[in-house]
C-alpha positions as CSV (number, residue, x, y, z in Angstrom):
1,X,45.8,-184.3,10.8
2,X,45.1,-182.9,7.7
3,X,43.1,-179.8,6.7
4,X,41.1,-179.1,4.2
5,X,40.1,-175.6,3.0
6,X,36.7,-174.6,1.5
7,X,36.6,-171.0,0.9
8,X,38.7,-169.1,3.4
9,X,42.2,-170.3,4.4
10,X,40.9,-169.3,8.3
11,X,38.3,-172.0,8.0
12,X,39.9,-175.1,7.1
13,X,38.3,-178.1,8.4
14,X,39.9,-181.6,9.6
15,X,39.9,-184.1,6.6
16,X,37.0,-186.8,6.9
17,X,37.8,-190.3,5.0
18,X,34.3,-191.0,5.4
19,X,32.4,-188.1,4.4
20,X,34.9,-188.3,1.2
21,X,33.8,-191.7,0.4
22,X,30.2,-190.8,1.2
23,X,30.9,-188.3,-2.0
24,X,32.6,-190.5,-4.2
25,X,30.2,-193.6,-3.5
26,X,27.6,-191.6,-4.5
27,X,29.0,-192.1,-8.3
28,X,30.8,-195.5,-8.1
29,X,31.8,-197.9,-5.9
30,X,35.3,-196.8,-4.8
31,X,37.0,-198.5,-1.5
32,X,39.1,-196.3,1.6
33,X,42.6,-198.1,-0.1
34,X,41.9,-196.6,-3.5
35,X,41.3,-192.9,-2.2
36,X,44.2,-193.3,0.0
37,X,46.1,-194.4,-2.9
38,X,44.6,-191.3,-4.9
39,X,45.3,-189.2,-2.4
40,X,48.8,-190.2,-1.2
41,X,50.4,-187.6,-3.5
42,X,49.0,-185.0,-1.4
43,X,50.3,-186.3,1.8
44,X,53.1,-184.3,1.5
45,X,51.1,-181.0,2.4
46,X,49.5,-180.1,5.8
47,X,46.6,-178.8,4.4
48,X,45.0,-179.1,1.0
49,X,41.8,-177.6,-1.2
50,X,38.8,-179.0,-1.5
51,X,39.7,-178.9,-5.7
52,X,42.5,-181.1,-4.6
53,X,40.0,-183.5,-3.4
54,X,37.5,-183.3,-6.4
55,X,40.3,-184.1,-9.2
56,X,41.3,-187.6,-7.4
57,X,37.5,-188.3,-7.0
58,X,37.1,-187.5,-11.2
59,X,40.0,-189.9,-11.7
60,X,38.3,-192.3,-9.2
61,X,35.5,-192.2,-10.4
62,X,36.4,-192.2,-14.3
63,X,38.2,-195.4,-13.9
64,X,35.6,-197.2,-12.4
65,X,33.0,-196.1,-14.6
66,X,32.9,-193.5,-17.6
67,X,33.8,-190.0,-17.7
68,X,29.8,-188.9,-18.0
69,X,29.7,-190.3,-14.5
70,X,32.7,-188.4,-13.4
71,X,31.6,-185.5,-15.2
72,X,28.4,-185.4,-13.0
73,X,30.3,-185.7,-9.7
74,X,32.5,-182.7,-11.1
75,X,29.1,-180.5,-11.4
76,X,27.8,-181.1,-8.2
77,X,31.1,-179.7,-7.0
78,X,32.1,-177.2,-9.8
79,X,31.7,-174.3,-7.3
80,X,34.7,-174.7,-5.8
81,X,37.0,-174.2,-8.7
82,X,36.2,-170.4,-9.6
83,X,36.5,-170.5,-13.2
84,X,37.1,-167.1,-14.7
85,X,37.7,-165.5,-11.0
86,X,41.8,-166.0,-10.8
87,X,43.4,-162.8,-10.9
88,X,46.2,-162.9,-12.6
89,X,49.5,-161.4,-10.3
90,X,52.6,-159.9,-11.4
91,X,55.7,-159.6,-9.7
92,X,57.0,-155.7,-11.2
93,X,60.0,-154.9,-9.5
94,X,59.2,-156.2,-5.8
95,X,55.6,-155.4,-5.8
96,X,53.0,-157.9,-6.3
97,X,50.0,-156.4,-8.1
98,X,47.1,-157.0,-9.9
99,X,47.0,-153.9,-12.1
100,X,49.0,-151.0,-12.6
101,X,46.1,-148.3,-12.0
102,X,47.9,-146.8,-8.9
103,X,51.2,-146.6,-10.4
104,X,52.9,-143.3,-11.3
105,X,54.1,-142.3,-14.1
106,X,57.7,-143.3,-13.5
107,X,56.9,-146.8,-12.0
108,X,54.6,-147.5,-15.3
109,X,57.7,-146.4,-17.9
110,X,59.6,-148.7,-15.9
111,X,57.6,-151.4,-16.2
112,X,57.0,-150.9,-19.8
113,X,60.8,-150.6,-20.3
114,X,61.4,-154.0,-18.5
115,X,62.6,-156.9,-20.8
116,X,59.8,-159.4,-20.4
117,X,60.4,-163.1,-20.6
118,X,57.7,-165.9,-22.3
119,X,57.4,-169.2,-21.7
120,X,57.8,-170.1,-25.2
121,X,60.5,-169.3,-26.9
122,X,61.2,-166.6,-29.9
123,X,62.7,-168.6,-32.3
124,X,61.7,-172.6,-32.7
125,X,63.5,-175.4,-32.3
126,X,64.3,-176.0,-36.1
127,X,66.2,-173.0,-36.1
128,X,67.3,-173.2,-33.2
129,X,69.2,-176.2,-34.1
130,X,70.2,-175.1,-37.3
131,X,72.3,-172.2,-35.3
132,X,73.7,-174.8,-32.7
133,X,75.0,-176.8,-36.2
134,X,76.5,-173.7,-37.2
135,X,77.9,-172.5,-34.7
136,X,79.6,-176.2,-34.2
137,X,80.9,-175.9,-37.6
138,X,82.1,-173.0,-37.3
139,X,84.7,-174.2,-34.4
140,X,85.2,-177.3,-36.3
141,X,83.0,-179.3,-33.2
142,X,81.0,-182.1,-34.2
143,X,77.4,-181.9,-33.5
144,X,75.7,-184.8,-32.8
145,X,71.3,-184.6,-33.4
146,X,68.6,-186.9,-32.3
């Protein structure tokens, strides 16, 4: 059976189809098949958050009515999302940690000194196919774009 977690991961709580629907039914008329349906993605996963559950009941509910609606149904259970309280982890040479206030002086140069890779990339993708041409050209390689 599937858990649910609230709060703490040591008191997670058996899923309830029926107290879910009492939740949703509040905001529109939504049947046990569609919140399966909604939910099947997660069926993968033993246990679940409570967040997990709220996001299928905005879809829900947005599709059967209007996103005000939905909106509503998303305050009245906005207090388990923690906006602004995620604490953002970093993975520094085998340590997880939050800051670096702790640290010595040798393991902070090392961090500093670490090449650090983004999600975006430095140069964009005009130049970067502009070099890929180039460099094509220059071993006589055609170079076929989109």
């Amino acid at each position: 059976m599937k858990k649910i977690l609230y709060r703490n991961p040591y008191d997670a709580e058996n899923f309830d189809m029926k107290r879910y629907l009492k939740s949703l039914n509040k905001y529109a008329k939504i049947s046990e098949k569609e919140a399966e349906e909604a939910l099947a993605a997660f069926d993968q996963y033993e246990t679940m958050h409570v967040s997990c559950l709220i996001e299928a009941g905005i879809k829900l509910i947005e599709e059967k009515t209007d996103k005000k609606t939905a909106k509503a149904y998303f305050m009245e259970h906005e207090e388990y999302f923690d906006e602004g309280k995620f604490e953002r982890l970093r993975r520094i040479t085998g340590y997880l940690v939050g800051t670096l206030d702790r640290w010595n002086d040798a393991k902070k140069a090392e961090e500093k000194a670490r090449v650090k890779h983004s999600v975006n990339s430095a140069i964009d993708d005009a130049a970067r196919l502009a070099a890929l041409e180039t460099q094509a050209m220059e071993h006589n390689v055609a170079y076929a774009t989109r």
